[in-house]
C-alpha positions as CSV (number, residue, x, y, z in Angstrom):
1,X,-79.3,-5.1,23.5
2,X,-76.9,-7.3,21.5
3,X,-74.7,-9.1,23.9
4,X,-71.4,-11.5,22.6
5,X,-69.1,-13.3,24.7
6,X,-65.9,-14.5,24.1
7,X,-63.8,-17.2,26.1
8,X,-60.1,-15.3,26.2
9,X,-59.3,-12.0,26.2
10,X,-57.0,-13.1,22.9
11,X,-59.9,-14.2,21.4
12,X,-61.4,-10.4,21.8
13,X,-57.9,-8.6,20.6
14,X,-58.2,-11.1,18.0
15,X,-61.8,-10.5,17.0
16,X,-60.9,-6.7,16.9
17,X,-57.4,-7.2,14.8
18,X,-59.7,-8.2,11.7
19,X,-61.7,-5.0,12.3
20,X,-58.7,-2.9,11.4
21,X,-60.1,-0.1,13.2
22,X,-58.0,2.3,14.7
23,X,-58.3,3.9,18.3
24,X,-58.0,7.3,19.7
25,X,-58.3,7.6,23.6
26,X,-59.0,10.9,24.7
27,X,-59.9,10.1,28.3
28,X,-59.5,7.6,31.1
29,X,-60.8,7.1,34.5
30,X,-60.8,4.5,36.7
31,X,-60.7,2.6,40.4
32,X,-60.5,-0.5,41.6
33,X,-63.2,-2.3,39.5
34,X,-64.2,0.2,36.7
35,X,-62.3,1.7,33.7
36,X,-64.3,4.1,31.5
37,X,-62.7,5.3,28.1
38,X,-63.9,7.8,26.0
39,X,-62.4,7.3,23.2
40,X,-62.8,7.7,18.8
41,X,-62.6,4.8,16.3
42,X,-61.7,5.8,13.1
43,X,-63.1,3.1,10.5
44,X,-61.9,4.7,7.5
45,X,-64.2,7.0,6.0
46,X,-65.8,7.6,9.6
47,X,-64.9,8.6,12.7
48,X,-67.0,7.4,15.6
49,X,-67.3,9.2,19.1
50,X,-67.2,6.1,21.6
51,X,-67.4,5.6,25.4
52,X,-66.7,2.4,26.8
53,X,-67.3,0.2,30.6
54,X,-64.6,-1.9,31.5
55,X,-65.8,-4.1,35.0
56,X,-62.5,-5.8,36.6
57,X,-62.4,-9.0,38.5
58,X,-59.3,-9.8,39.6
59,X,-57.4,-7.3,37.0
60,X,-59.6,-8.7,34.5
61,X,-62.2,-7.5,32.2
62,X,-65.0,-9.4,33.1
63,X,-67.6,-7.4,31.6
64,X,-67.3,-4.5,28.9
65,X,-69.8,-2.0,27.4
66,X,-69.6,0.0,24.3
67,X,-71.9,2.8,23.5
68,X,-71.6,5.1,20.7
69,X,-74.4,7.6,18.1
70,X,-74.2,4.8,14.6
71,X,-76.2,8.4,12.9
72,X,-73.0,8.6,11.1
73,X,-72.8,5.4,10.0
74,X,-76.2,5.2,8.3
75,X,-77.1,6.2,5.3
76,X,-78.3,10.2,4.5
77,X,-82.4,10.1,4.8
């Protein structure tokens, strides 16, 4: 599993401003600690069914994890 840190959460929102993806939540849950998202990202010509982590320290994302099917993203067999 691929695994990227970054040192600022502007340096994320930055990273994901040049994507020029746009997002769609359709759900949220959460406590104290966890936020999960289930959410689409629409990339242009594809639409991509996503569910995301979000672990909180101290109202912060400390740890985040994205999954998501890529079958769409792949070329036809």
């Amino acid at each position: 599993m691929a695994k990227h840190t970054r040192d600022s959460a502007e340096a994320y929102f930055t990273d994901m401003e040049k994507m020029k993806f746009k997002y769609r939540v359709e759900k949220a849950v959460g406590d104290d600690s966890d936020v999960f998202l289930w959410y689409h990202i629409d990339m242009g010509k594809k639409t991509i069914a996503t569910c995301g982590w979000y672990h909180l320290i101290n109202e912060k994302i400390a740890e985040l994890r994205v999954l998501f099917d890529p079958r769409p993203l792949l070329p036809a067999a």
